[in-house]
LUMDREN-123920 format. One record per residue (C-alpha): x, y, z; residue number from 0. Coordinates in steps of 0.25 Angstrom, whole numbers, always signed. Last residue first. Layout:
// LUMDREN-123920
@xx:X	yy:Y	zz:Z	num:NUM
...
// end
This chain:
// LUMDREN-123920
@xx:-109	yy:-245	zz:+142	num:335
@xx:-119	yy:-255	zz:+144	num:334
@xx:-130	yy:-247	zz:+134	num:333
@xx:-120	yy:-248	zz:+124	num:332
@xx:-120	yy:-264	zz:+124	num:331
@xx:-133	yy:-263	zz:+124	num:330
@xx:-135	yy:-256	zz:+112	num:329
@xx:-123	yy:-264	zz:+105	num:328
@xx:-130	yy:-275	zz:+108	num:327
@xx:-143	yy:-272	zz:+102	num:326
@xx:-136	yy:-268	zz:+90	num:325
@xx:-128	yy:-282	zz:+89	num:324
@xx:-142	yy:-288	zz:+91	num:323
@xx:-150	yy:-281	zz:+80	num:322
@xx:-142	yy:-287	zz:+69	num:321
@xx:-148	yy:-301	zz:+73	num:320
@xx:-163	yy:-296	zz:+74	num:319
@xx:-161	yy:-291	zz:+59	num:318
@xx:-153	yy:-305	zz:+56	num:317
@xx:-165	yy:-314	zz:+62	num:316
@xx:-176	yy:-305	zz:+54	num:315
@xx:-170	yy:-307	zz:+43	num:314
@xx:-169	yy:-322	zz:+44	num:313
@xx:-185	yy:-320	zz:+48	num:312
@xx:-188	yy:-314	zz:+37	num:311
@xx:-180	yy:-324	zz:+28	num:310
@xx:-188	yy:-334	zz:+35	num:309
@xx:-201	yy:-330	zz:+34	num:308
@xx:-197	yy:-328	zz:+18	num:307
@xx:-193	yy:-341	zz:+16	num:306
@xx:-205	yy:-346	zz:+22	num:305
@xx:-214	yy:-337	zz:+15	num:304
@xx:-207	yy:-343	zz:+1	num:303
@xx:-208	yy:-356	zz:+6	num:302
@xx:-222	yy:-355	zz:+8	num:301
@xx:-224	yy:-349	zz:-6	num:300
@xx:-218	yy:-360	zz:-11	num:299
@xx:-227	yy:-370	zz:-5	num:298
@xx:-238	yy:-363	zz:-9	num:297
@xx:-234	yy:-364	zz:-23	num:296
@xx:-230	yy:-376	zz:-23	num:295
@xx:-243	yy:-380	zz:-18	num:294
@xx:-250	yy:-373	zz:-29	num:293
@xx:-242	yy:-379	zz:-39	num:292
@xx:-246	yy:-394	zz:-33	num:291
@xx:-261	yy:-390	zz:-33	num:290
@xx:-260	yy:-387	zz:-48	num:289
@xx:-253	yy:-398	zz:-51	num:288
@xx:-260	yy:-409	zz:-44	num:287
@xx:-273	yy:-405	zz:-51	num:286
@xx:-266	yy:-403	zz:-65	num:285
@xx:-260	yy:-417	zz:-62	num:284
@xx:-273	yy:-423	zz:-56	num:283
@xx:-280	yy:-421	zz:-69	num:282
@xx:-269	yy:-425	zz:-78	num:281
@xx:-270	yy:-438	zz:-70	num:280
@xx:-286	yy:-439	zz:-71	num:279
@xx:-283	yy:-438	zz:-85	num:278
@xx:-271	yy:-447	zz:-88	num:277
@xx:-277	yy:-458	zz:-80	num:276
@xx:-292	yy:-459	zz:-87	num:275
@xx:-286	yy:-467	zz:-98	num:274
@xx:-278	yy:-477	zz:-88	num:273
@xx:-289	yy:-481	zz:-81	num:272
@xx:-295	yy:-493	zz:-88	num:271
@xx:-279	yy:-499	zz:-90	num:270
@xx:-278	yy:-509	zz:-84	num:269
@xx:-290	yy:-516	zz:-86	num:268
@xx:-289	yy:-513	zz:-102	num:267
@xx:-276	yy:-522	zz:-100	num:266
@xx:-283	yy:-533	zz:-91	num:265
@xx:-294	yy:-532	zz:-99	num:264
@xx:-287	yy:-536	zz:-112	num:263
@xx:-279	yy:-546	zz:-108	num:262
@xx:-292	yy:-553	zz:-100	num:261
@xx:-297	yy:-554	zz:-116	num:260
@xx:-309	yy:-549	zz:-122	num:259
@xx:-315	yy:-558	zz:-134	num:258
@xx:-326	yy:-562	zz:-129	num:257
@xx:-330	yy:-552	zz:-116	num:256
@xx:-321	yy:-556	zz:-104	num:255
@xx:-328	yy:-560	zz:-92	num:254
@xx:-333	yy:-553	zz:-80	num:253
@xx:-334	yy:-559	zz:-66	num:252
@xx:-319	yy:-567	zz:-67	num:251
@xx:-312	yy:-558	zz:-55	num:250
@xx:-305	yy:-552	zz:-67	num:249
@xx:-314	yy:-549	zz:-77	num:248
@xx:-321	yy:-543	zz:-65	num:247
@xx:-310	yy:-531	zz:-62	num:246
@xx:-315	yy:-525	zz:-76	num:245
@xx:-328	yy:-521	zz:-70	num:244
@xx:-321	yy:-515	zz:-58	num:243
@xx:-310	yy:-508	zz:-67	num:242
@xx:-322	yy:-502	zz:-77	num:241
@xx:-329	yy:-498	zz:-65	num:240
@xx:-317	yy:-489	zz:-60	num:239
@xx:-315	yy:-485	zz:-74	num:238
@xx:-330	yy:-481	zz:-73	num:237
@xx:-328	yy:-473	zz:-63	num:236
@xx:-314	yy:-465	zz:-69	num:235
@xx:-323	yy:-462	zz:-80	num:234
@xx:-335	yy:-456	zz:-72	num:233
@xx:-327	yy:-447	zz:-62	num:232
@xx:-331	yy:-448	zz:-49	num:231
@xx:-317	yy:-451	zz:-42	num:230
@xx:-316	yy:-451	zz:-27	num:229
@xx:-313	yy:-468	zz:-28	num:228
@xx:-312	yy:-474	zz:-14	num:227
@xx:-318	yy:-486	zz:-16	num:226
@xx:-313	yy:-486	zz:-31	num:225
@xx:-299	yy:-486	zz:-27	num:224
@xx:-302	yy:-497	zz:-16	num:223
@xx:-308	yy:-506	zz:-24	num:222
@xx:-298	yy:-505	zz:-35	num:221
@xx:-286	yy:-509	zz:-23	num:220
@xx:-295	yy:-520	zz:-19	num:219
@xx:-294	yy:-527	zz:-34	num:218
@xx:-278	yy:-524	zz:-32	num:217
@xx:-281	yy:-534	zz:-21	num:216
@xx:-288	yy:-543	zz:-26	num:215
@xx:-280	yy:-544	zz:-38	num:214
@xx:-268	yy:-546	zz:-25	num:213
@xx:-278	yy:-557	zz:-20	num:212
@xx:-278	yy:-564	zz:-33	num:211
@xx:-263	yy:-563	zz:-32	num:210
@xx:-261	yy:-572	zz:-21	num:209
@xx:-270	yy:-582	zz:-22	num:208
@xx:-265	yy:-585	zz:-36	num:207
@xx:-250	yy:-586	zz:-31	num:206
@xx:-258	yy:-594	zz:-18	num:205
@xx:-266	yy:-606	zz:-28	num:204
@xx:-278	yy:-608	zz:-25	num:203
@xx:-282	yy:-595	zz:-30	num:202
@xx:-282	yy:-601	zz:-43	num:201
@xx:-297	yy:-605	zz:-39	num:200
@xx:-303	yy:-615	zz:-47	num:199
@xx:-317	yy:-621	zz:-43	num:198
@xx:-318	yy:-633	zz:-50	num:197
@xx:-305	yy:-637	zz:-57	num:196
@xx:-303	yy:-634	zz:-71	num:195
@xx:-295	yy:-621	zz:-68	num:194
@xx:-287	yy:-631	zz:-60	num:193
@xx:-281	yy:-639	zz:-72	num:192
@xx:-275	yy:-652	zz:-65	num:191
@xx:-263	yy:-660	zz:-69	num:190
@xx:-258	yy:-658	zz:-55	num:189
@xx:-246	yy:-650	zz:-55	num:188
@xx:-245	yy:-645	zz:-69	num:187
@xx:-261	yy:-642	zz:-70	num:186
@xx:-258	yy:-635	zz:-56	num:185
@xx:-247	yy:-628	zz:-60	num:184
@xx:-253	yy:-622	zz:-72	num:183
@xx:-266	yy:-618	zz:-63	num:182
@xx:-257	yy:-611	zz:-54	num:181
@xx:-248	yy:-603	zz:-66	num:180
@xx:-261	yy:-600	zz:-73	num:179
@xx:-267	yy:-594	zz:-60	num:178
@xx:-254	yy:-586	zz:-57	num:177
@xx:-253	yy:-580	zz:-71	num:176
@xx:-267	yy:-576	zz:-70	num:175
@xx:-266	yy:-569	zz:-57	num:174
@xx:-254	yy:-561	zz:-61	num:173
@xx:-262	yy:-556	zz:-73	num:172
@xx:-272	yy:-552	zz:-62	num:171
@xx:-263	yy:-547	zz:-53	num:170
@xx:-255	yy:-539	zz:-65	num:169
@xx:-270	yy:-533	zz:-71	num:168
@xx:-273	yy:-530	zz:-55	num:167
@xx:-261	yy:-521	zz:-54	num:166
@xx:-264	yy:-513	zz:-68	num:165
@xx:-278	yy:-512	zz:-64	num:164
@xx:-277	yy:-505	zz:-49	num:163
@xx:-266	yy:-497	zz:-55	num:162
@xx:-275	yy:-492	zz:-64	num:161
@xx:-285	yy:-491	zz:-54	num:160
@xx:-273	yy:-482	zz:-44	num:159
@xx:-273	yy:-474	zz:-57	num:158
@xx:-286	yy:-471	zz:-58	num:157
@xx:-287	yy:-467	zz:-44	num:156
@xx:-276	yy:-458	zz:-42	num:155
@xx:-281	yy:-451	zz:-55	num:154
@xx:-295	yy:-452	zz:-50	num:153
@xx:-292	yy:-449	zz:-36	num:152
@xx:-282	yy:-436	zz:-38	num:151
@xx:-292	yy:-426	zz:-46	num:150
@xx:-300	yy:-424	zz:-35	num:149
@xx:-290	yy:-421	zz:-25	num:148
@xx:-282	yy:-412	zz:-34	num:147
@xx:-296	yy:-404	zz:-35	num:146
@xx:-296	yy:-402	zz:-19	num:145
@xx:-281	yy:-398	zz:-19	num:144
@xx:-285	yy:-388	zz:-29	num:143
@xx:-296	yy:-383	zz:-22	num:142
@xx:-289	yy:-380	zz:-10	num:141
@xx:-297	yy:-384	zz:+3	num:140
@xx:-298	yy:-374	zz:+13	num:139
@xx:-312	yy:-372	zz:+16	num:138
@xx:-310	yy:-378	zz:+28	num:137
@xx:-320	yy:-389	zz:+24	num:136
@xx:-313	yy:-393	zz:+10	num:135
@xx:-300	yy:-392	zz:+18	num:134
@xx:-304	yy:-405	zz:+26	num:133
@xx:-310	yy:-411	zz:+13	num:132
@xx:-298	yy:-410	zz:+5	num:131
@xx:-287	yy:-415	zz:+19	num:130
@xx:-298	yy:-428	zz:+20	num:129
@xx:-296	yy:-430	zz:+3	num:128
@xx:-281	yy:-427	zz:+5	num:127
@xx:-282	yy:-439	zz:+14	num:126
@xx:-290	yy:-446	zz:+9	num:125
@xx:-281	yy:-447	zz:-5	num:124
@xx:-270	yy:-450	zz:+7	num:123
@xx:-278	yy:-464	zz:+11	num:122
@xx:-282	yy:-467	zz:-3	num:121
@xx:-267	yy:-465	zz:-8	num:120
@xx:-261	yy:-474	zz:+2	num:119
@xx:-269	yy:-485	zz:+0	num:118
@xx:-270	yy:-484	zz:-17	num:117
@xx:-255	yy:-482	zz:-15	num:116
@xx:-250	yy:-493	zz:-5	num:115
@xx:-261	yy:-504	zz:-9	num:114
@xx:-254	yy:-502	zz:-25	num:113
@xx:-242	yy:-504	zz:-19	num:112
@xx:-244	yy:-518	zz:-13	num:111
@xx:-251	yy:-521	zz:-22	num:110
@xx:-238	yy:-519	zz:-32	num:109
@xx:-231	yy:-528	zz:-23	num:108
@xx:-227	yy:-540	zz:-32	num:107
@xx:-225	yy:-527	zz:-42	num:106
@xx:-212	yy:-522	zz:-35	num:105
@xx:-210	yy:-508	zz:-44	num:104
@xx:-197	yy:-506	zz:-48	num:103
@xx:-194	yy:-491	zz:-53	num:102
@xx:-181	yy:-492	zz:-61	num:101
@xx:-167	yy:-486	zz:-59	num:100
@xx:-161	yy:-500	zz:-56	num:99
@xx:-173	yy:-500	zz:-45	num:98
@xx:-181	yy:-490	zz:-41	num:97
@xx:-192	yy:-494	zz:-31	num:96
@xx:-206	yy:-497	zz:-29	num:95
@xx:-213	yy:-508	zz:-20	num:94
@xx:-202	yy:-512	zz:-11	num:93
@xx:-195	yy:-497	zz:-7	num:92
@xx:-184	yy:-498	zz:+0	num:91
@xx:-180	yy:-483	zz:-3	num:90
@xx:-194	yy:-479	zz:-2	num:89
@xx:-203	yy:-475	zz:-13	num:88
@xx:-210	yy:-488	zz:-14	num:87
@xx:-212	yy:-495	zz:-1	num:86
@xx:-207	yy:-483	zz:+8	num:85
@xx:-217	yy:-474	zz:+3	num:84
@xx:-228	yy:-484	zz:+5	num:83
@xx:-223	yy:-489	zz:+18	num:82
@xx:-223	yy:-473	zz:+21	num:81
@xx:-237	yy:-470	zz:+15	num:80
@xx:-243	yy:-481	zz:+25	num:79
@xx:-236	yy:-477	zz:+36	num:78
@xx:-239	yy:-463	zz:+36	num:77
@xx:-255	yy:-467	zz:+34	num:76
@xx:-255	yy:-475	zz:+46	num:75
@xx:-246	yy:-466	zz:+55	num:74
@xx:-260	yy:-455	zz:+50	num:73
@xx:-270	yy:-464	zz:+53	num:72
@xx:-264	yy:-468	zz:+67	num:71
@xx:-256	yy:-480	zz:+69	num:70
@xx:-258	yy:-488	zz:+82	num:69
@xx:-269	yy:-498	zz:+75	num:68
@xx:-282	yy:-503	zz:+78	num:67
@xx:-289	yy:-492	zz:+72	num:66
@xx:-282	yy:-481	zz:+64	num:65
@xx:-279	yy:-469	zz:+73	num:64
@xx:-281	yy:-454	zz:+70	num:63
@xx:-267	yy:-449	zz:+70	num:62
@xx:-267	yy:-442	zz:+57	num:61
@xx:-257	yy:-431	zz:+61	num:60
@xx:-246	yy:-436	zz:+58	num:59
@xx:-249	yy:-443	zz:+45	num:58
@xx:-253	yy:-427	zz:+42	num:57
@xx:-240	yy:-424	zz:+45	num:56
@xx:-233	yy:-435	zz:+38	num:55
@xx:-240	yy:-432	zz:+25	num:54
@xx:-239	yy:-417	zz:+26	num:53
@xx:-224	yy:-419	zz:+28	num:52
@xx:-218	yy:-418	zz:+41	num:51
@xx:-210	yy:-431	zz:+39	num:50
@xx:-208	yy:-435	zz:+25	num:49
@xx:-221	yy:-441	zz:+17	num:48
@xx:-220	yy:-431	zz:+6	num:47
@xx:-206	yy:-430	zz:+6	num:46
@xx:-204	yy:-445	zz:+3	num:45
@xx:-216	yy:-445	zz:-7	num:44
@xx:-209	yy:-435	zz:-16	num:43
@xx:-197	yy:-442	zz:-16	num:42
@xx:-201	yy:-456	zz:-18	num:41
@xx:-211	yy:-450	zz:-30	num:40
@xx:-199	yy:-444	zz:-37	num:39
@xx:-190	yy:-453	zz:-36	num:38
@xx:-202	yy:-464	zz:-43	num:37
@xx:-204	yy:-452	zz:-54	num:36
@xx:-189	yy:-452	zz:-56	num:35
@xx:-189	yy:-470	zz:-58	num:34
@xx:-200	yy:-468	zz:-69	num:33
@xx:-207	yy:-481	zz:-69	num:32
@xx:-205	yy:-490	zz:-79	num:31
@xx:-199	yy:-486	zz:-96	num:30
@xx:-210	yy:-495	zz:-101	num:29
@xx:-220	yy:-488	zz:-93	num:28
@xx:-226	yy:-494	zz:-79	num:27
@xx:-237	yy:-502	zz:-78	num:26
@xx:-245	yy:-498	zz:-65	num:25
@xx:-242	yy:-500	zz:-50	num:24
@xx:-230	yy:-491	zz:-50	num:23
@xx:-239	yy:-480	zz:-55	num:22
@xx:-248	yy:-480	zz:-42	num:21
@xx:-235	yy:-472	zz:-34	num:20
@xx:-241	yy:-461	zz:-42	num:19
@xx:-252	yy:-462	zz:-31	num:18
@xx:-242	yy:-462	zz:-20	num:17
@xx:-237	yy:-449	zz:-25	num:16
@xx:-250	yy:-444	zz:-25	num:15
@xx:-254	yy:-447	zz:-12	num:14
@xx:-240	yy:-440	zz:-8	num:13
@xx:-242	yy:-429	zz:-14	num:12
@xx:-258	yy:-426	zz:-7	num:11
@xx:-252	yy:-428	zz:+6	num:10
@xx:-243	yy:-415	zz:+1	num:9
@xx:-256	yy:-409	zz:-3	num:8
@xx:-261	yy:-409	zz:+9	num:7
@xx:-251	yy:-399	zz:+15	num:6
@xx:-252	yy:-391	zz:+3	num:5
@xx:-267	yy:-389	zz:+5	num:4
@xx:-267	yy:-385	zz:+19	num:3
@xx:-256	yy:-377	zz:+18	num:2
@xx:-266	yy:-369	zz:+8	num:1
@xx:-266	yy:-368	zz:-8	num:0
// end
């Protein structure tokens, strides 16, 4: 364990509390969410992007500038993080908040948390990637905090598909709904059954408009996870696969074997990566807790050299102190 590693391993904290911040996005147990876990998360995440953190610091520092805007990298990337923190950890949060003793999630805007995190948490994954790589050349990179790394993306990635799943199961859901109330108005209304009508588009209408484009959405969010996919283990790629070839059920491409219902996809769908969660989580959890121990460690021992500069210097202080009254009687009797 090194500054070096410590300091980065607190940007690290906060990717991963904005990770576990993917939970909100999925079903959640019978009993909700866990209001203490939610505490926890808005307390953490409030020290660890408080002035002179690592976070801030580094923000600070990143002033290489984003075209066609005044905001450098790093005042991007501060910004971000803090609408983020504000939107669901804040006091005023909108997206996630504790009401009557319960965790309230606001799921008209569930995209717009899912575009928080999976952003977010690319750009600070790269991050610790840039810092891995940089101590990989000085020699100085701590092989723990290299294997943390490698465990981090498939379970962070697994679970970010689930979500992925569980979002585009509502939309499409949603989706159906809306086309079924359109073309019941429309049969009402002019006597006419549109599905019977060359060239149908449901889309004609804006509340099915509107949510095919948030399925396109979610669909984007997919994309991107696989884009920037680190992972080469064999199973979690052909989960990946499985969720593309699944996707063209939906788009109308593939069609259901005899006997297969859309019920039945649509559940199996949500669910393709939930057996390979527990392992690459137990995976990260020994990682994590290893490095974590090591950091307190070295934290603790820095307290303890701290401590004991101090002390010597307090002493140090009290032994000039008693000095003085000596000196002064010296010089007083060199007067008379």
């Amino acid at each position: 364990m090194n500054e070096q590693t410590r300091y980065v391993m607190a940007i690290y904290q906060l990717s991963a509390v904005i990770r576990d911040t993917l939970e909100y996005l999925l079903p959640p147990s019978e009993k909700g969410f866990n209001v203490e876990t939610y505490k926890q998360r808005k307390q953490m995440i409030a020290h660890l992007v408080e002035p002179n953190s690592p976070f801030a610091l580094f923000c600070q520092n990143n002033k290489a500038p984003i075209k066609d805007s005044e905001q450098t990298v790093g005042e991007r990337i501060s910004t971000q993080v803090h609408q983020f923190v504000d939107e669901v950890y804040g006091d005023n949060s909108t997206l996630v908040k504790i009401d009557h003793d319960a965790i309230y999630v606001e799921t008209s805007l569930s995209l717009q948390l899912m575009d928080f995190i999976v952003g977010l948490h690319e750009t600070l994954a790269d991050v610790c990637v840039g810092f891995r790589n940089s101590f990989e050349k000085e020699k100085t990179l701590d092989p723990d905090f290299d294997m943390l790394l490698k465990v981090d993306d498939p379970f962070y990635r697994s679970v970010a598909f689930r979500a992925v799943a569980c979002q585009f199961v509502t939309k499409f859901t949603e989706f159906n709904q809306a086309v079924n109330s359109y073309v019941s108005s429309e049969r009402e209304k002019n006597g006419v059954d549109p599905t019977k009508q060359p060239g149908f588009d449901p889309k004609v209408d804006p509340s099915c408009a509107f949510i095919s484009n948030e399925m396109g959405r979610v669909v984007g969010f997919y994309n991107f996870l696989k884009q920037h996919n680190k992972s080469s283990d064999v199973i979690f790629l052909d989960d990946v696969d499985r969720m593309q070839d699944t996707f063209h059920f939906f788009d109308g491409t593939r069609k259901l074997q005899e006997g297969q219902k859309m019920s039945d996809v649509l559940q199996a769908f949500q669910l393709i990566f939930s057996p390979v969660i527990p392992g690459y989580r137990d995976a990260w959890v020994r990682a994590f807790s290893k490095i974590f121990s090591e950091v307190a460690a070295y934290e603790k021992d820095l307290i303890e050299k701290r401590n004991a500069a101090a002390k010597e210097a307090k002493t140090e202080v009290k032994a000039e102190e008693a000095k003085k009254p000596e000196e002064v009687k010296k010089t007083e009797e060199k007067k008379d």
